[in-house]
N, CA, C and O atoms as a MOPAC input file, in Angstrom:
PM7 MOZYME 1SCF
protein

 N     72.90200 1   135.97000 1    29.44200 1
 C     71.61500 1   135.47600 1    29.68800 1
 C     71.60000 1   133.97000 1    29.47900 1
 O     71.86800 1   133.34800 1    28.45100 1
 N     71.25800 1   133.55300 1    30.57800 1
 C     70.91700 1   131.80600 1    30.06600 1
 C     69.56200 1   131.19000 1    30.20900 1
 O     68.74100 1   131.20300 1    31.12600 1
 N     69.58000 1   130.64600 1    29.01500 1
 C     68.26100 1   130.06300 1    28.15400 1
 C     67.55500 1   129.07600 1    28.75700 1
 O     67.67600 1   127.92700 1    28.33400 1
 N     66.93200 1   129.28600 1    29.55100 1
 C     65.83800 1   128.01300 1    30.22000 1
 C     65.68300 1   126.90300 1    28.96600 1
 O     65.45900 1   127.19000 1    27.79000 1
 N     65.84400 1   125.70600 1    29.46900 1
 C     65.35100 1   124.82800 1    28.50200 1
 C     63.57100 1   124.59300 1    29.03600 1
 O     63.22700 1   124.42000 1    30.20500 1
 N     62.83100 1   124.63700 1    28.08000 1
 C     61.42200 1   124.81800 1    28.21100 1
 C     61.00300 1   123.07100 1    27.57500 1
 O     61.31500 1   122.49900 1    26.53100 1
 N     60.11400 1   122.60800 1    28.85400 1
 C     60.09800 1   121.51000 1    28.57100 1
 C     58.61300 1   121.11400 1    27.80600 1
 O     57.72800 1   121.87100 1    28.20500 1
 N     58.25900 1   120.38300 1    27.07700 1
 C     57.02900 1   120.54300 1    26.59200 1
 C     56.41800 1   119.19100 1    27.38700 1
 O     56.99300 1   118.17800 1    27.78500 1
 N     55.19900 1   119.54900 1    27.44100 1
 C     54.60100 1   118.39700 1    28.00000 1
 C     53.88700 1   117.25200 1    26.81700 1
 O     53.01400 1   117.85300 1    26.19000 1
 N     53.97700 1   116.28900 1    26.51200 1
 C     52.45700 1   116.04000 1    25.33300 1
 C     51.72100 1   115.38800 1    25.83600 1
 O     51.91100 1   114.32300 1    26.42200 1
 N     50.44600 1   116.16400 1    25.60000 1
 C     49.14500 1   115.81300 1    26.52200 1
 C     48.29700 1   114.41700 1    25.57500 1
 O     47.69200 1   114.66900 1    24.53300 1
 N     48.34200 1   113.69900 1    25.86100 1
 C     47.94600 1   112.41400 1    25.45300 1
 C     46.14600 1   112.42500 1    25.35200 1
 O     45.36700 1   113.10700 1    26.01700 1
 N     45.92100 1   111.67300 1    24.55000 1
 C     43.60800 1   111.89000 1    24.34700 1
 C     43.63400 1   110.90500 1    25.12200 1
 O     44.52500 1   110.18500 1    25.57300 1
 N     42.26600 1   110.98100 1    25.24700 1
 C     42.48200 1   109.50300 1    26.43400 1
 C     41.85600 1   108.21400 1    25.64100 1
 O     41.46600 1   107.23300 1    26.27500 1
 N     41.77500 1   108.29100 1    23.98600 1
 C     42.09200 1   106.97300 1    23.53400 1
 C     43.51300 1   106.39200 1    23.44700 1
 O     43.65300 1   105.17600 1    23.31700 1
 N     44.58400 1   107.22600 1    23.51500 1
 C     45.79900 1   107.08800 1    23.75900 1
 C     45.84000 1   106.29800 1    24.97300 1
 O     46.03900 1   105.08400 1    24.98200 1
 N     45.64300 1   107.02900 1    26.01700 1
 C     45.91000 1   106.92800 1    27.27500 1
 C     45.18100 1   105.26600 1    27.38100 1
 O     45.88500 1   104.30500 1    27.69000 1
 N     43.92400 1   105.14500 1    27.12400 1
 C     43.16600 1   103.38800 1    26.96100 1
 C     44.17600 1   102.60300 1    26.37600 1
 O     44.51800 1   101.49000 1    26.77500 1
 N     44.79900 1   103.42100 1    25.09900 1
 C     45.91500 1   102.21100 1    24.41500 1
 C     46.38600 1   102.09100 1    25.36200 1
 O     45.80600 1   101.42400 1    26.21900 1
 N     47.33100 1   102.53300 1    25.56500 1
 C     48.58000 1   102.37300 1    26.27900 1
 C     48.16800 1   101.68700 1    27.75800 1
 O     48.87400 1   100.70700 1    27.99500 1
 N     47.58000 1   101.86400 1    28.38100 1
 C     46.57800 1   101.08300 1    29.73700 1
 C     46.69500 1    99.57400 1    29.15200 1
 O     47.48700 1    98.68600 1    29.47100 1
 N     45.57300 1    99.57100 1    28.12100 1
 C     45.16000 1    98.30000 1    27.55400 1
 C     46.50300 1    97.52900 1    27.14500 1
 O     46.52200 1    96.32800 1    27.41300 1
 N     47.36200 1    97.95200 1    26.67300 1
 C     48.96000 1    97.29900 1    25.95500 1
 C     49.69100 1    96.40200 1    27.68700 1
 O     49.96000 1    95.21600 1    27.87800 1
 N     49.75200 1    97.10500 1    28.24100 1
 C     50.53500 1    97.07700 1    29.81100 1
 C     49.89000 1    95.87200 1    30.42400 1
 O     50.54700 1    94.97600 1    30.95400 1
 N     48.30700 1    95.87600 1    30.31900 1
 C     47.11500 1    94.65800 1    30.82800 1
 C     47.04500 1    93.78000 1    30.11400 1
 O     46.38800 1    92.89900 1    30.66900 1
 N     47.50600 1    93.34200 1    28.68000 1
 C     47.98900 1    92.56800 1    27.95000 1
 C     49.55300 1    91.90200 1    28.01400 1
 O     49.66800 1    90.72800 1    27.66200 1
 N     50.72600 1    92.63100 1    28.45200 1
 C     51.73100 1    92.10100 1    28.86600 1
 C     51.69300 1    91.58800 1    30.08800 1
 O     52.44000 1    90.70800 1    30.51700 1
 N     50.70800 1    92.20400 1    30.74100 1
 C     51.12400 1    91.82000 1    31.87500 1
 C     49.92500 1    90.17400 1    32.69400 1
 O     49.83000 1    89.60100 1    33.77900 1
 N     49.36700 1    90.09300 1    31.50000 1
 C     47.94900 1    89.60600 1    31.16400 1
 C     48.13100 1    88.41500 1    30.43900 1
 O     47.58100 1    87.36400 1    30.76600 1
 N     49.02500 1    88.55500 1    29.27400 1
 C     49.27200 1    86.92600 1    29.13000 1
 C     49.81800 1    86.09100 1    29.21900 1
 O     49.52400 1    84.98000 1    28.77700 1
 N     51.49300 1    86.63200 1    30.27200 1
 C     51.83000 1    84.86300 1    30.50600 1
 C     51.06600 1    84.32200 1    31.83600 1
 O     51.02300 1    83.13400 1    32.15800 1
 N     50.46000 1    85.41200 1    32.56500 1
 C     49.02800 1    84.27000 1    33.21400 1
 C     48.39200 1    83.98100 1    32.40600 1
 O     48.05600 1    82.98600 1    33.04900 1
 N     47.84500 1    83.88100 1    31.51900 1
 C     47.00600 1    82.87800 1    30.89000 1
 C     47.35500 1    81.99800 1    29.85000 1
 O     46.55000 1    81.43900 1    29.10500 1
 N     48.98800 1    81.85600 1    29.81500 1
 C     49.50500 1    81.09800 1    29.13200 1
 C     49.73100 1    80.14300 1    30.64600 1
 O     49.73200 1    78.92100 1    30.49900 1
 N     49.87400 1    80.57200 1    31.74000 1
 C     50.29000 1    79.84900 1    32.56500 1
 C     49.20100 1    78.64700 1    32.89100 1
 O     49.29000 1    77.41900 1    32.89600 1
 N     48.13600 1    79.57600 1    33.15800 1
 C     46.43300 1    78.91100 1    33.40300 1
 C     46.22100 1    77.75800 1    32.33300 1
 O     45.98800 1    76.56000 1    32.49000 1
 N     46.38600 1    78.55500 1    31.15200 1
 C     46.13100 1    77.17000 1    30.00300 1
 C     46.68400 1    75.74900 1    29.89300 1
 O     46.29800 1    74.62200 1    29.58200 1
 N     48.05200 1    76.53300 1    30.40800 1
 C     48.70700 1    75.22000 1    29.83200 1
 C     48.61900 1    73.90000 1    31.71100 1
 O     48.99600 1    72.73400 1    31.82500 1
 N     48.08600 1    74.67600 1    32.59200 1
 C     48.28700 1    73.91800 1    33.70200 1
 C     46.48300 1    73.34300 1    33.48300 1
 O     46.34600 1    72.22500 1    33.97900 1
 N     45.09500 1    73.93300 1    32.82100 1
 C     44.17800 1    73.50300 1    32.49200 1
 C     44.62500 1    71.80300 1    31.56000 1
 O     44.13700 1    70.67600 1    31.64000 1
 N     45.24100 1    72.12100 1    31.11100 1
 C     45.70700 1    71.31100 1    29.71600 1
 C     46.07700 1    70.14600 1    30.18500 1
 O     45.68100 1    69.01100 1    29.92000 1
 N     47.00200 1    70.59800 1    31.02600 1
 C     47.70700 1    69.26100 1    31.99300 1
 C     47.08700 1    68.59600 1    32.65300 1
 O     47.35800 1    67.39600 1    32.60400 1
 N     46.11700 1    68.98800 1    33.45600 1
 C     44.99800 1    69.15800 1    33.97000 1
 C     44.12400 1    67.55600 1    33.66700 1
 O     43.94500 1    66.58600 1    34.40300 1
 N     43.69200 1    67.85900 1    32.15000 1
 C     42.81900 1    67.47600 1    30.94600 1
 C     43.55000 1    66.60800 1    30.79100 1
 O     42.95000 1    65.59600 1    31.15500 1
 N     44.48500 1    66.36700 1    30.47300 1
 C     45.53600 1    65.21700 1    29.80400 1
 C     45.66100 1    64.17400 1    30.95900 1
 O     45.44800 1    63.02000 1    30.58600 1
 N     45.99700 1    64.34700 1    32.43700 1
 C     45.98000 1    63.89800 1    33.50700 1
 C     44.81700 1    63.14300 1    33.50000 1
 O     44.95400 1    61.94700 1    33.75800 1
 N     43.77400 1    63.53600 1    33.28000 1
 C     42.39200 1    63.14100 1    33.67800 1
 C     42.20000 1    62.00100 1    32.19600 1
 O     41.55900 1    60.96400 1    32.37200 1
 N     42.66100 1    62.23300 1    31.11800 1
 C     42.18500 1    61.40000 1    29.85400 1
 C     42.69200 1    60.15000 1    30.15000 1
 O     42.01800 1    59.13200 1    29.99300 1
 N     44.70700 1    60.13700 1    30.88700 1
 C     45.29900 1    58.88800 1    30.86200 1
 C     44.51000 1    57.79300 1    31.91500 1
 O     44.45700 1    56.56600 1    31.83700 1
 N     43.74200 1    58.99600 1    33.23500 1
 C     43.36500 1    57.95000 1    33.99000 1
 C     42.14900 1    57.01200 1    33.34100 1
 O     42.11200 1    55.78900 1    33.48100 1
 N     41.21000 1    57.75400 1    32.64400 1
 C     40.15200 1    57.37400 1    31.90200 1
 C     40.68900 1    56.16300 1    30.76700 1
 O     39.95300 1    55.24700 1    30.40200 1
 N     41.82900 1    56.30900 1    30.38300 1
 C     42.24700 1    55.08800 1    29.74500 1
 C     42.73800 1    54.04400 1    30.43500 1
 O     42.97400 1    52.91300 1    30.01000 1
 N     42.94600 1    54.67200 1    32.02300 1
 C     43.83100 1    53.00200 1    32.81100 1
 C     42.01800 1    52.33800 1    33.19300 1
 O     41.72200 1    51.14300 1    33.19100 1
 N     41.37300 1    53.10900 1    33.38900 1
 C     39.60500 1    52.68100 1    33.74100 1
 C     39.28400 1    51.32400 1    32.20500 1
 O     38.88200 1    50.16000 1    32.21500 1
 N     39.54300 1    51.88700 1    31.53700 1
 C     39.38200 1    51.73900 1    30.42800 1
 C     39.68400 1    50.33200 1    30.19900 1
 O     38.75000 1    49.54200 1    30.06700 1
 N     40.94800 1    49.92000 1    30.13500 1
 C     41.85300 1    49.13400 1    29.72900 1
 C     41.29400 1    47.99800 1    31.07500 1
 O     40.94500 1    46.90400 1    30.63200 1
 N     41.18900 1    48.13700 1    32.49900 1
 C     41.24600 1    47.61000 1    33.41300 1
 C     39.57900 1    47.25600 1    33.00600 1
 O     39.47700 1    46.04700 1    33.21000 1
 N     38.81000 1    47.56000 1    32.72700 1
 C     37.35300 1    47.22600 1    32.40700 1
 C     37.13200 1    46.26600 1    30.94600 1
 O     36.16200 1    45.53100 1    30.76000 1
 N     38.22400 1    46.46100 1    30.02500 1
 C     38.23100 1    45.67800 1    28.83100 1
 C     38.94400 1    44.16600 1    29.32200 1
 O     38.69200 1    43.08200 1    28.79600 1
 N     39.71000 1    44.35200 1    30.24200 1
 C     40.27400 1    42.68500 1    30.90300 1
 C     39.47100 1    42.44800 1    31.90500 1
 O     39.93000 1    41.56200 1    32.62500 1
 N     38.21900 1    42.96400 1    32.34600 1
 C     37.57200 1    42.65400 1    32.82500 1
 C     36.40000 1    41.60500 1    32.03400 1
 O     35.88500 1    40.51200 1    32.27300 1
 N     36.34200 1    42.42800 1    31.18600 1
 C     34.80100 1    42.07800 1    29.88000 1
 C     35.67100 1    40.96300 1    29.69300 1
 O     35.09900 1    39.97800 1    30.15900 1
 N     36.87800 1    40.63300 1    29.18900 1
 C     37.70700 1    39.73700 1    28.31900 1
 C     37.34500 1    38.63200 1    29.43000 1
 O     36.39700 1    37.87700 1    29.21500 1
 N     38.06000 1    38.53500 1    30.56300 1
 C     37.65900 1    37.40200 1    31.63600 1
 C     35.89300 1    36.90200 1    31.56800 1
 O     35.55000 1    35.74600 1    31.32000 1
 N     35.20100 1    37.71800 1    31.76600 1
 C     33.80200 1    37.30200 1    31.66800 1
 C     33.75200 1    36.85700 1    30.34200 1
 O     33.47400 1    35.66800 1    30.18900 1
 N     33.94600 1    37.50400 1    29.40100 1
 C     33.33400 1    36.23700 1    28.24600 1
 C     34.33900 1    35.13200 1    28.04400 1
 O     34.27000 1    34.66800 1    26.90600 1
 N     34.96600 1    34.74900 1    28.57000 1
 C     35.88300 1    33.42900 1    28.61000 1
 C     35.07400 1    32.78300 1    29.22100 1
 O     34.47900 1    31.80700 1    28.76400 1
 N     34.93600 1    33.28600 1    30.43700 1
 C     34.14400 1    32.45100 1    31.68500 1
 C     32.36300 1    32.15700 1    30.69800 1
 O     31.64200 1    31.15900 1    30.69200 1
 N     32.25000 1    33.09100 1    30.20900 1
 C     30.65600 1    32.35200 1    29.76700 1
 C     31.26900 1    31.67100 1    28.94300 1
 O     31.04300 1    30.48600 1    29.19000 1
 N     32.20900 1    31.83700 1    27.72500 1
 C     32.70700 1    30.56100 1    26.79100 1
 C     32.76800 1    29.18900 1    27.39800 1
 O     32.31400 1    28.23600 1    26.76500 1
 N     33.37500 1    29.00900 1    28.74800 1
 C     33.62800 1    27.89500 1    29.58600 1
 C     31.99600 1    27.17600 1    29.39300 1
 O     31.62500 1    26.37300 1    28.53700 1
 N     31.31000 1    27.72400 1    30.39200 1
 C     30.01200 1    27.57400 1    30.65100 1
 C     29.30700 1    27.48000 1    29.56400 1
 O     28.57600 1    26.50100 1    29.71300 1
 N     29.10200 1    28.02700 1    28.41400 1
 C     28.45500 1    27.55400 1    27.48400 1
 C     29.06600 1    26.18000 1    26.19700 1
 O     28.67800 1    25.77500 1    25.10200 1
 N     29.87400 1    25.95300 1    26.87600 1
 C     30.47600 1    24.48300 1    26.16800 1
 C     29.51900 1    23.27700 1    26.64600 1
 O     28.72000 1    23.13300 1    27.57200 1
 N     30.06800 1    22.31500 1    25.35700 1
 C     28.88400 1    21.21500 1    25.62200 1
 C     29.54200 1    20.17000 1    26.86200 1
 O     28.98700 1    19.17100 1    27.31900 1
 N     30.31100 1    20.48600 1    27.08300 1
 C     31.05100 1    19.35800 1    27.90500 1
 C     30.31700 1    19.75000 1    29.49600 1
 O     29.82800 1    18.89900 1    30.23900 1
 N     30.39000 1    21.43500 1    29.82900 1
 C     29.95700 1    21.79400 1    30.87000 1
 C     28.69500 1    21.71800 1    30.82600 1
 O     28.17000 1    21.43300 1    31.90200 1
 N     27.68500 1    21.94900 1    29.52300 1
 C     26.25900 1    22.20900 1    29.68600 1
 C     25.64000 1    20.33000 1    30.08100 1
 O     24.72800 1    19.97900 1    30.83000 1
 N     26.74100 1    19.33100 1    29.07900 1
 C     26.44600 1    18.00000 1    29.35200 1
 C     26.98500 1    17.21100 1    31.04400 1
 O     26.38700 1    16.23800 1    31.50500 1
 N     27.90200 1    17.71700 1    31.58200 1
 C     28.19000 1    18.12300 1    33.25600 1
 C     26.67500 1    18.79600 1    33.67400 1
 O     26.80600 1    18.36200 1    34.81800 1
 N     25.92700 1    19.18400 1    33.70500 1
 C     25.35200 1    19.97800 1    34.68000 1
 C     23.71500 1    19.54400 1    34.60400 1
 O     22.68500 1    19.68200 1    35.26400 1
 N     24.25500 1    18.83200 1    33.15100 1
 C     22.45800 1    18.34200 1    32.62300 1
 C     22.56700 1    16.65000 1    33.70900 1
 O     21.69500 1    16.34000 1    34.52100 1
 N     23.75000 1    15.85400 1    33.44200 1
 C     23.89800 1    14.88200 1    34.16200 1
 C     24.06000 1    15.09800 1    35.83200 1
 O     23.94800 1    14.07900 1    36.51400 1
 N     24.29300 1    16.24800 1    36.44900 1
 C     24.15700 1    16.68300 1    37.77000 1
 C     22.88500 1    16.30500 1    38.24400 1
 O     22.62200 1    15.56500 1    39.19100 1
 N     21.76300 1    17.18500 1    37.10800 1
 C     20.44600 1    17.24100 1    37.65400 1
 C     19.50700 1    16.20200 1    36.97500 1
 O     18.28400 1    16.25400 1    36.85000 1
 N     20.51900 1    15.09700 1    36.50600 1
 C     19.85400 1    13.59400 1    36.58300 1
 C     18.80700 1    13.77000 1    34.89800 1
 O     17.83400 1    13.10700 1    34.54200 1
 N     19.54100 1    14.95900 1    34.16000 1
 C     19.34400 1    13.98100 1    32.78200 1
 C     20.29000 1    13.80600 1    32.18600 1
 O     21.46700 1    13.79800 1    32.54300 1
 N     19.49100 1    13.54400 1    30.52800 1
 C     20.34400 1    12.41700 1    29.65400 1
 C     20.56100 1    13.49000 1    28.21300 1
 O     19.74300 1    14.26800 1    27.72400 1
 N     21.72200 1    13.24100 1    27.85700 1
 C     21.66500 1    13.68900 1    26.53200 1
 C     21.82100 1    12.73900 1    25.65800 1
 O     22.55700 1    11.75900 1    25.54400 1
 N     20.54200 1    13.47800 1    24.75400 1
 C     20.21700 1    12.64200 1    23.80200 1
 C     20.37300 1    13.24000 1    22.44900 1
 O     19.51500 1    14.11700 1    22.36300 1
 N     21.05600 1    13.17600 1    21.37300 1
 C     21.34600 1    13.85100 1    20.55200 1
 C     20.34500 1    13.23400 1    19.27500 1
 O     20.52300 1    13.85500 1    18.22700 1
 N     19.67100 1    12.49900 1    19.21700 1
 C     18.02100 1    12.29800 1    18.32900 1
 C     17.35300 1    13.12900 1    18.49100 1
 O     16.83500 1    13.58600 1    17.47200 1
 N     16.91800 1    13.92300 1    20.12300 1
 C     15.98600 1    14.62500 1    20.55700 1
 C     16.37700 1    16.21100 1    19.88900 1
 O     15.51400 1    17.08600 1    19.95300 1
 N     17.72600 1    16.50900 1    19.25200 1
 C     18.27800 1    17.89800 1    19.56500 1
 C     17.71200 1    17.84400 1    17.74100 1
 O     17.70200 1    16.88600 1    16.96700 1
 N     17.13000 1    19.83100 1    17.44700 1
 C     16.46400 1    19.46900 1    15.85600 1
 C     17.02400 1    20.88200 1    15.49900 1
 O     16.65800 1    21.76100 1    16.28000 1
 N     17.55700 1    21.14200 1    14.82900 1
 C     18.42600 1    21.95700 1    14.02900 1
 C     17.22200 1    23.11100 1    13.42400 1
 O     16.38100 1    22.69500 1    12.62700 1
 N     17.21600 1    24.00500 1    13.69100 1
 C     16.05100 1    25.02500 1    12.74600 1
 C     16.66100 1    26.34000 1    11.79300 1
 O     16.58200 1    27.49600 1    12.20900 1
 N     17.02200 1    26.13800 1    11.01300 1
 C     17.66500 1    27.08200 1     9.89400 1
 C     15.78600 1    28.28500 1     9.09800 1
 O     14.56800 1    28.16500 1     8.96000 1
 N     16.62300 1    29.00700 1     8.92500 1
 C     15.51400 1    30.42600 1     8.37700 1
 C     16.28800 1    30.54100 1     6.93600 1
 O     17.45500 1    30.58000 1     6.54700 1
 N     14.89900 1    30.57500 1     6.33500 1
 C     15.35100 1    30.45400 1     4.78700 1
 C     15.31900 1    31.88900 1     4.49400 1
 O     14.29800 1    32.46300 1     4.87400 1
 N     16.26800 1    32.64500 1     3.86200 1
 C     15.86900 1    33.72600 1     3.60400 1
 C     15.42600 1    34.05500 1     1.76700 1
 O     16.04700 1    34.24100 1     0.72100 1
 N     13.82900 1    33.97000 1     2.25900 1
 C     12.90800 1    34.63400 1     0.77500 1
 C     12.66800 1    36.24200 1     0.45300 1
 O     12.04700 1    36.58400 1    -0.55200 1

């Protein structure tokens, strides 16, 4: 007589069955979103350096303009421009006003 091998089945609950689903959608689940993140990231970082070339290119901007008003507010240019339009500097006329602090 030969002995059937009798196979057993094991019938799984179906919180089992969710694990095991859920485990598979997690492997298979996060190196896309390791992928997503890290190309978000790059993304972000890309976008910060340009915000610093804005940055930098707007601070040598400011730097040129206040040179240029430094120029212009010198006495040599303000005494140029007063003699253009036909006056005189007179340094008797100029009166110093200081604030006392009480």
């Amino acid at each position: 007589m030969s002995k059937r091998k009798v196979k057993k089945q094991l019938k799984m609950s179906k919180f089992e069955r969710f694990l095991y689903t859920f485990a598979v959608f997690l492997l298979l689940a996060s190196p896309i979103s390791i992928v997503f993140s890290k190309a978000t990231l790059a993304k972000v970082n890309f976008e910060v350096e340009k915000e610093k070339q804005q940055i930098q290119i707007q601070e040598r901007t400011n730097e040129g303009i206040s040179m240029t008003i430094d120029e212009l507010a010198s006495l040599t240019k303000i005494q140029e421009v007063a003699e253009a339009q036909g006056l005189s500097y007179n340094n008797n006329n100029i009166k110093t006003i200081t604030q006392d602090n009480e």
